[in-house]
N, C-alpha and C positions, 0 to 999 in steps of 0.2 A: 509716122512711126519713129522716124529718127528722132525729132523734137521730146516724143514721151518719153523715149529713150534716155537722152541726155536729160531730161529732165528729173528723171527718177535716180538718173546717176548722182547728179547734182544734190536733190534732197538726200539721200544715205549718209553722199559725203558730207552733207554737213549735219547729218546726226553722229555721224561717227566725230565729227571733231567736237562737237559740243557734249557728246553724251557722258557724262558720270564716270569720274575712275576710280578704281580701289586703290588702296594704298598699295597693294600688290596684287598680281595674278596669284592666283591657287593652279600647279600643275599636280599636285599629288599629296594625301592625306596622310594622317598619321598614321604610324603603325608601331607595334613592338619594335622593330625591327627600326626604327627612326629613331625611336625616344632612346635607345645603345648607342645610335649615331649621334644624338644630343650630348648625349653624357661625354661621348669621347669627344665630341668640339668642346663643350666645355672645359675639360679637361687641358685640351690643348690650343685654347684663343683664351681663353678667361685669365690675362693675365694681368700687372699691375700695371703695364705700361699700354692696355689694350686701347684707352682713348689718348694716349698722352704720347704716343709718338706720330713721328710725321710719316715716314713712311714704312712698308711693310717688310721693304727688302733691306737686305745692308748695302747694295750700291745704289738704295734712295731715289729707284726709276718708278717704283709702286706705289703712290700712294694711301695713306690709310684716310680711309670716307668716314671713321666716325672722329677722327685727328678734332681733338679739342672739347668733345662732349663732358660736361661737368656733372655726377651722379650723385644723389646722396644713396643708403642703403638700398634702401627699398626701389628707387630708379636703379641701379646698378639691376637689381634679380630681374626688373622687368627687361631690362634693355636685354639680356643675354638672352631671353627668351624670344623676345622680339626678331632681334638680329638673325639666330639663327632661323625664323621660320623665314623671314623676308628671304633669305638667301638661300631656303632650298623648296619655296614656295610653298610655305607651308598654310594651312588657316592658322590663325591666332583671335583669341576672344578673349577679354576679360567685363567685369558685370563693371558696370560705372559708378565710380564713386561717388559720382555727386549725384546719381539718381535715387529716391527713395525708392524707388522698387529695383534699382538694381536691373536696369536693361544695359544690353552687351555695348561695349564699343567692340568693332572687330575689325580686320584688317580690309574689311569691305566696306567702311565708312567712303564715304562721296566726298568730304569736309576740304581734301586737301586737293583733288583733281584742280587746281589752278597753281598747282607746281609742275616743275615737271618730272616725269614719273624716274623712279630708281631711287636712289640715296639722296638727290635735295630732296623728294619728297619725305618722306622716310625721316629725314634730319627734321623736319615741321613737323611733323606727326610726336615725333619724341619731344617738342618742344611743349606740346600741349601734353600730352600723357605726362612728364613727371612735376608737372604743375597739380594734376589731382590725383595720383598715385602715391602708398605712404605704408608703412607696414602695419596700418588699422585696413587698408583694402587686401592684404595681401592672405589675409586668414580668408575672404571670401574667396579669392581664386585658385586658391591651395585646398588639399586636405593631408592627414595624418598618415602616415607613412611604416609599413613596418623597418624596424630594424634588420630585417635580412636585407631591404632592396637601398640601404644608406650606400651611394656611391654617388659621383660627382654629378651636378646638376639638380641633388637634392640641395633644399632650403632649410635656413637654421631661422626659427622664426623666436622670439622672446616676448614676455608678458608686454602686454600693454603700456605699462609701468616705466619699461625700459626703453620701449619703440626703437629695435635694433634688429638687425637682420643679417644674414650671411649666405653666400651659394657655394657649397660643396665645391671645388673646383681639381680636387686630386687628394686619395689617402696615400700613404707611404706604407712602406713593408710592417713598421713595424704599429700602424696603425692610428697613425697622426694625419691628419687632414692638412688642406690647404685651402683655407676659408678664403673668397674674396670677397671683400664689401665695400663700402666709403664711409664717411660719414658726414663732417659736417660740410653745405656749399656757399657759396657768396659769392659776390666779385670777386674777394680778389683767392677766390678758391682754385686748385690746377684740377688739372685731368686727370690725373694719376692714383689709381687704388690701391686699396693698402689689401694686406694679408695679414693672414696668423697660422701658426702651425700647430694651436692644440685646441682640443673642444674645450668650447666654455666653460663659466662653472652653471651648474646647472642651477642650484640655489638661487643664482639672479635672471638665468634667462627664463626660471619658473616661477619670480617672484611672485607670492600674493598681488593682483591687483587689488586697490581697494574703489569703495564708492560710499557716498554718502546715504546716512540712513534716510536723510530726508531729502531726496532732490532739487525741493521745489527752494530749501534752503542751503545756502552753502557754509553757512557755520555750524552746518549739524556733526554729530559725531559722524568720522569714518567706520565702515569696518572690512576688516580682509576676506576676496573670493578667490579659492585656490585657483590656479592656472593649472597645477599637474592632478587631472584629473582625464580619465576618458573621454573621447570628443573634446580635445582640450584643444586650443587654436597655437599653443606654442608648443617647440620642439622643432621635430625632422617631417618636410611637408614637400610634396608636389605638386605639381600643377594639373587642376583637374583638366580630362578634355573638354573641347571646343565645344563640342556636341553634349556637354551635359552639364553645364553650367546650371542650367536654369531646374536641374534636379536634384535632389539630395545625394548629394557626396558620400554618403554612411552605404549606400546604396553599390558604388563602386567596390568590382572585388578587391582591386586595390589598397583599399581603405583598412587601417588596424590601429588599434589602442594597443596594440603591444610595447610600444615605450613607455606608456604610463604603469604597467606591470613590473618596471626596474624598482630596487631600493631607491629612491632619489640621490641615495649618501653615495652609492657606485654607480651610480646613472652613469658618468663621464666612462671611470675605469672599466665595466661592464661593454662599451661600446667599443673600447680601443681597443681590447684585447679581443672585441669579437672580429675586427677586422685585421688585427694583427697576424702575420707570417714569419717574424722574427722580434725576437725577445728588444728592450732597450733596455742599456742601464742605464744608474742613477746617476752615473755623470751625465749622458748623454741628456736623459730628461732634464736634469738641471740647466745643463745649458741649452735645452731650445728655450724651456721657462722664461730663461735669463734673455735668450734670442727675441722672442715675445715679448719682454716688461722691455727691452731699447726700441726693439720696433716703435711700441704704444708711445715712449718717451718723444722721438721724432717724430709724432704724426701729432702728438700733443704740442709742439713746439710749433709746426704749423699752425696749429686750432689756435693755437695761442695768439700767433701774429697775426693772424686771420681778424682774431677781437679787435686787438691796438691799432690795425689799418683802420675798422671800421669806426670805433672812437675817433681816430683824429679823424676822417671823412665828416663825422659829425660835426667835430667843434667847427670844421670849418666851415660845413652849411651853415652854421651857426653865424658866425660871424660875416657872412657872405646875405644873409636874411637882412642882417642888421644894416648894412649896406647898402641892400636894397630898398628899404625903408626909409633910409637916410637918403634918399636917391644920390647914392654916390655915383653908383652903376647905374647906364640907364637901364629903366625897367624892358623895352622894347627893341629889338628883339633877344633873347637870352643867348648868350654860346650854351653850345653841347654838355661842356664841363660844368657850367653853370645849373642846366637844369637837371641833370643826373643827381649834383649836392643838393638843390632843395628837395629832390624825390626823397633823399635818404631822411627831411623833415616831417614828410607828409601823415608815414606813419606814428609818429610822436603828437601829433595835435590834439589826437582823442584823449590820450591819455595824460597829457602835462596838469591836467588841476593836479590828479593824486601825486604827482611826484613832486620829492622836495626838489629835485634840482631835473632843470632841462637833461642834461648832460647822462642822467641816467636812463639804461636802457628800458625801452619796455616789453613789455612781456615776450611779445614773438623773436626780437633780437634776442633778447636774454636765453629763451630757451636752445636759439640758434650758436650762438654762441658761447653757450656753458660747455661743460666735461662731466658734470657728474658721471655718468656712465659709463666716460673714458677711462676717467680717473680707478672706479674702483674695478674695470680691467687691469690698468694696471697693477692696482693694491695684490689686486687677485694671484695675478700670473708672479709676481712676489715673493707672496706671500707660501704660495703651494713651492716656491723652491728651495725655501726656507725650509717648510719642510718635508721635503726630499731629500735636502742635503745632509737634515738631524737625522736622520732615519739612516742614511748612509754611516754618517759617523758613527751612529751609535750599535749600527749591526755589520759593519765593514771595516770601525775603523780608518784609519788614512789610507789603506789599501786597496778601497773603490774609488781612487780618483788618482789622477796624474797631479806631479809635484806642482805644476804649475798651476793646475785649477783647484787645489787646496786652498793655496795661496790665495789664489783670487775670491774664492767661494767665503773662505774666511776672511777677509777683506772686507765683504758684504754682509755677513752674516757670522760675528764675532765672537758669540757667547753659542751654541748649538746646543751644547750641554741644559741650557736654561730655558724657561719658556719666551715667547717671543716678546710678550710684555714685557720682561725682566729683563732681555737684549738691549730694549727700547729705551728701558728706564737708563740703563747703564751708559746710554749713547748723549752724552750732554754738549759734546762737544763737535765742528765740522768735522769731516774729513775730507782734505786735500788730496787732490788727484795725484796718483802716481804712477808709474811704469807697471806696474797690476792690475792698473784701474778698466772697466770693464765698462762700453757704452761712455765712452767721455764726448759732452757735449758744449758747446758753445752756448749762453742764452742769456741774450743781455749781457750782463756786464759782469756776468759768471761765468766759469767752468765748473763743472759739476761732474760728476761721475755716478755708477749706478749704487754705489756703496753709501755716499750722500742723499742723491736720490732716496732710496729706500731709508735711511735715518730718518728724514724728513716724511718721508711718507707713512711710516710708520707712529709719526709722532703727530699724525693728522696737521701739517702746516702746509703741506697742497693746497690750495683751492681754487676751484671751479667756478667763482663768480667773474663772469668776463667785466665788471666794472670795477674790481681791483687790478693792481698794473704788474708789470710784468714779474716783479720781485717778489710780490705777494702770492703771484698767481704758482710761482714756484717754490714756496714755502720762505724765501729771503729774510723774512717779516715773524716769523715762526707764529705764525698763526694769527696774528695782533691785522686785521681791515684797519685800512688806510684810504682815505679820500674817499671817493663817492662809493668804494665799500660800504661805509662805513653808516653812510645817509639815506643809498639806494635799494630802493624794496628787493627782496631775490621771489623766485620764481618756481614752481616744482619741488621735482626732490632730489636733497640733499644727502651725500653716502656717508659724510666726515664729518663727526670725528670717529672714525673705524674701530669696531668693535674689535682688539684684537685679540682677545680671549674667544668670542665666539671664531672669528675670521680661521686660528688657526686649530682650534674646535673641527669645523669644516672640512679644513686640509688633513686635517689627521683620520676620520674620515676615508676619504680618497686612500690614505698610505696604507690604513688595515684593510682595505679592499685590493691593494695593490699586494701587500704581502701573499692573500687569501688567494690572489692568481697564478702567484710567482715564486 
């Protein structure tokens, strides 16, 4: 009896060591009463420096366990949702991206049971998830949302088109959000996410997608499919539950088309003042606006040197090939350094017959490393302060603003009187930084400020193709492609050269909706 004793002891144990583990234990489900606990962590961990500082505390004895995680949009809304279930043991599903029928991955996957269990696991798990996760999956694990329950932990999802994303992460009094997102990642990408403090424009996060009339061709004509329609996949979305994934979403009481029932032209203004508890003025709007288009500037400036790293990384696998061919280097065995730069080749091989030159990106860098998107955020957030500020002048006067941000407003936006086109035309010449100057940056072998900035942006010499170089990439060039610009195919869609008769069309818009509030 002893012997089957131990013997049966013996077997357990070692099915309990060998048996299958989840990625985490489940001690307890969701409930209303969870998903107010969500919102309020979000709220207060969903911050910019959430993956990019080392420790939790400020005397540095805590460490932080997601310390160096690199997100683009769409990994950022999963992660937060991730995180918090791991940590208050929650179930977590979403349908698989790479499955045609869309079976769950969930937080009971077996996959990773050969880490060990808590945060390395959990860190492996996230290494595969935002590998196929992407804001084309996130319409399935989401649905539409009313406008009454918009508070933080809701998602800002946008057409197709744009493939951008954002998590609610805190409104303010007077009804300004606090978006977190990321965007673009790479080597030499940090941890650190970026914010905004005003709702989108909705015109781009609702754009038309379009598709071709004939699939099976791709030189057929396009034509445009509204996104803001009922059951529409972009806007304000949640996460469906666990347990109903694999049902119809329409079906959730949850579920409303009520934001598709907004004019589209006050969709924005419509939203803030429904969460608003106190009035803003138009200085103040102007300057988050203006808070907004420096932010976009500095997160551009990274995306930027993000490109020019990866260019030179190239020339030099380039040149590092040629070596190895030449057997300069011996081919056997490679250093580390060495075989990372020819990986950066490997993608280029399929596609070099079509291109005129090696040197030029192809397609998936291209797309990685463009801005369109970025760029006409920032045109956007600009452009509406532009006019906010005409609107003030012209129904306030110098007497809605302090002497100081006159000064500066007008600085940036010279003619108010005029339309924005005629500002534009009138703007021929730089403008040099001064002791007014508003978001003054370093870049390259400029300083710039937001008053030039906007000249230039205004006058469409921005551009977004990361295989022009850094001068052009900041309008230096006033719009004239240089070097492999010039030869290298581009990719998607292009925003510029900015319609800015429509653009402030748009904005104007928003301000008779804003009058009609206020």
């Amino acid at each position: 009896m002893k012997k089957l004793g131990l013997y049966l002891f013996l077997t357990i144990l070692l099915q309990a060591m060998t048996a299958s583990a989840d990625l985490w234990t489940v001690t307890q489900q969701w409930t209303p009463e969870l998903e107010v606990k969500y919102s309020e962590w979000v709220k207060a961990n969903a911050r910019v420096d959430m993956f990019s500082r080392e420790f939790l505390d400020t005397k540095k004895t805590i460490k932080n366990p997601y310390f160096g995680m690199t997100t683009d949009c769409a990994d950022t809304v999963y992660a937060l949702r991730v995180i918090f279930s791991f940590e208050n043991g929650l179930p977590w599903a979403i349908k698989n991206p790479a499955s045609p029928t869309k079976s769950i991955i969930a937080q009971s996957m077996k996959r990773f049971d050969n880490y060990p269990e808590g945060h390395p696991r959990l860190r492996a798990f996230f290494n595969m998830l935002f590998d196929i996760v992407s804001t084309t999956s996130l319409q399935h694990d989401t649905y539409p949302v009313s406008i009454n329950n918009i508070r933080p932990g809701v998602i800002i999802l946008t057409a197709k088109i744009n493939h951008h994303s954002w998590t609610i992460a805190g409104i303010d009094a007077k009804g300004n959000p606090r978006l977190v997102y990321n965007s673009v990642v790479g080597k030499a990408s940090g941890s650190k996410l970026q914010q905004r403090s005003s709702w989108p424009n909705p015109f781009w996060v609702f754009q038309p997608d379009e598709k071709l009339t004939n699939p099976a061709d791709p030189l057929s004509a396009k034509i445009k499919v509204p996104t803001y329609v009922n059951d529409g996949y972009a806007g304000f979305r949640y996460w469906i539950p666990t347990d109903k994934l694999q049902t119809d979403a329409r079906m959730l009481s949850e579920y409303s088309n009520d934001q598709y029932q907004l004019d589209l032209k006050s969709w924005k203004q419509t939203i803030q003042t429904k969460l608003a508890t106190k009035k803003e003025s138009l200085q103040e709007i102007v300057e988050r606006l203006l808070k907004d288009a420096c932010d976009d500037v500095k997160q551009r400036i990274t995306a930027i040197d993000e490109a020019e790293h990866y260019k030179k990384q190239l020339k030099i696998a380039i040149v590092k090939e040629a070596e190895l061919n030449q057997k300069k280097i011996s081919a056997s065995p490679l250093a580390q350094e060495d075989e990372d730069l020819l990986d950066i080749l490997k993608g280029f091989r399929a596609e070099e017959k079509v291109l005129p030159n090696i040197q030029c990106l192809v397609a998936k860098q291209y797309d990685q490393l463009s801005t369109p998107s970025r760029d006409r955020r920032l045109f956007d957030a600009v452009m509406l302060a532009r006019a906010y500020f005409t609107h003030g002048i012209q129904h306030l006067g110098t007497k809605g603003f302090s002497d100081i941000r006159l000064k500066q407003f007008k600085r940036i936006f010279a003619h108010p009187e005029l339309s924005a086109r005629a500002e534009s035309d009138l703007a021929t010449k730089a403008i040099a930084p001064s002791e007014l100057s508003i978001c003054r940056v370093k870049i390259g072998k400029e300083t710039l400020d937001m008053a030039e900035i906007k000249r230039r942006l205004f006058k469409s010499y921005l551009s977004s193709n990361p295989n022009e170089d850094i001068l052009g990439r900041w309008g230096g060039r006033e719009g004239q492609a240089s070097g492999l610009a010039q030869v290298c195919p581009t990719y998607g869609e292009v925003y510029n050269p900015y319609d800015l008769d429509q653009a402030e069309s748009e904005a104007q818009n928003e301000i008779q909706t804003y009058k009609g509030m206020n």
